[in-house]
C-alpha positions in Angstrom: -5.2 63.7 -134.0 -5.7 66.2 -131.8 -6.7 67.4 -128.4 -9.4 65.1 -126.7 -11.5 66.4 -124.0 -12.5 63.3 -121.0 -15.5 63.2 -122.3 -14.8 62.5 -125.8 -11.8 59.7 -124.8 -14.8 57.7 -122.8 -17.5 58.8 -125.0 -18.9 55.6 -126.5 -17.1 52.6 -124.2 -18.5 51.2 -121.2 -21.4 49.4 -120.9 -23.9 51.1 -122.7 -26.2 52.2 -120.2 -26.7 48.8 -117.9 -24.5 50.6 -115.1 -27.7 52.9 -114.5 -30.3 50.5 -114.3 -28.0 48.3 -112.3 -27.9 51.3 -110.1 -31.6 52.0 -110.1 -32.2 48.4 -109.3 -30.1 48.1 -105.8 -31.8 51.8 -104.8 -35.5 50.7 -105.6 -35.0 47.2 -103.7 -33.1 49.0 -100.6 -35.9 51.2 -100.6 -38.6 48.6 -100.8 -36.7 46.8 -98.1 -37.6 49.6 -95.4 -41.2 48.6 -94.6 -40.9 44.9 -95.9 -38.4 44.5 -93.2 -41.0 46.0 -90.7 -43.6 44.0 -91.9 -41.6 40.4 -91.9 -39.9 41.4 -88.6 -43.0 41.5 -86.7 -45.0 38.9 -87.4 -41.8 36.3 -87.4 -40.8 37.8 -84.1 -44.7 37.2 -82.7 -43.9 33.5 -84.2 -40.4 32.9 -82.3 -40.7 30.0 -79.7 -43.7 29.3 -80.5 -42.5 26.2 -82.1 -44.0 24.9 -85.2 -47.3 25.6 -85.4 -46.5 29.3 -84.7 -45.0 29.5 -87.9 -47.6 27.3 -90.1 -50.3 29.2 -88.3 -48.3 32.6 -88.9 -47.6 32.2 -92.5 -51.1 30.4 -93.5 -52.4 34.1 -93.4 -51.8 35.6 -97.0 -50.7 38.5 -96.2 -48.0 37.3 -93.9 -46.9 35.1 -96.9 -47.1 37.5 -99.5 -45.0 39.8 -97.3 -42.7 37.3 -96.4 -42.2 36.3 -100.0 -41.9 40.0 -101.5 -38.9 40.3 -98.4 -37.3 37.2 -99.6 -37.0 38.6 -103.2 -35.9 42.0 -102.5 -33.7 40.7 -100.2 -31.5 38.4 -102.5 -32.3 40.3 -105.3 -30.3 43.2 -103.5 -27.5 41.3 -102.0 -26.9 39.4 -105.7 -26.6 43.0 -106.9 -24.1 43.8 -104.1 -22.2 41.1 -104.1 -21.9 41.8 -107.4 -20.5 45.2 -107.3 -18.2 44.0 -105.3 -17.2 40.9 -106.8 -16.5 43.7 -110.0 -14.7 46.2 -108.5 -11.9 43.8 -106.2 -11.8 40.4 -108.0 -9.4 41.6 -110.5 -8.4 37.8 -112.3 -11.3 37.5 -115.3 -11.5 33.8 -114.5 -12.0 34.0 -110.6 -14.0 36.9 -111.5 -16.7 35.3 -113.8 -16.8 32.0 -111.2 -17.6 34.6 -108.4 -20.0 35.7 -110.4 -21.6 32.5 -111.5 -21.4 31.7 -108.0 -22.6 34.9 -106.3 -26.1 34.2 -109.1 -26.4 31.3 -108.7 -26.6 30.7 -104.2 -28.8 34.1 -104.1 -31.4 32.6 -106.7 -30.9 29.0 -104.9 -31.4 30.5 -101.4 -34.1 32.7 -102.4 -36.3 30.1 -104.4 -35.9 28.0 -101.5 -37.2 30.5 -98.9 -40.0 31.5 -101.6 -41.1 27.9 -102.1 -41.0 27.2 -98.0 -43.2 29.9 -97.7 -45.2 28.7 -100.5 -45.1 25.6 -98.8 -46.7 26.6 -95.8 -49.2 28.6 -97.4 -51.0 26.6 -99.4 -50.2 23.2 -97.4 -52.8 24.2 -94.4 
């Protein structure tokens, strides 16, 4: 057969290019979670103890909502990739490993459509 250089013996396997958009994916929502971060922090903290109508007052305002809601996405959307990567790389039983991944999916959408749909909530409801 021959000698086989590292690239050749790899060349081909793997999983045909999903690695790199996975990659891309976690960088462009860590990034994007820089000034969402900033600009949920500050209005939410403005809102703290201010009981109730703090918050329905706060997040009535579109642009607090739409913010909010872009910082709930990004932020599950990045942890369900993390958790992911890591779920890959140290669960090393394919069973446990597919149910921690079924799992891992399926509370980050869960929690995340819940926060979206309480903002939602909020928003259109005053």
């Amino acid at each position: 057969m021959g000698f086989k250089t590292d690239y050749a013996r790899v060349h081909g396997s793997g999983a045909a290019g999903e690695g790199s958009h996975h990659w891309w994916s976690q960088r462009v929502t860590s990034v994007a979670l820089i000034p969402l971060t900033l600009l949920f922090i500050f209005p939410f903290g403005r809102a703290l103890g201010g009981g109730h109508e703090a918050f329905v007052a706060t997040y009535s305002n579109l642009w607090h909502a739409l913010v909010a809601v872009l910082f709930i996405i990004a932020t599950f959307s990045h942890l369900q990739q993390g958790l992911q990567t890591v779920i890959e790389d140290y669960v090393p039983n394919k069973t446990q490993r597919t149910a921690a991944l079924l799992a891992n999916t399926l509370l980050c959408w869960a929690v995340g459509v819940a926060g979206v749909l309480s903002v939602a909530t909020v928003l259109f409801s005053a």
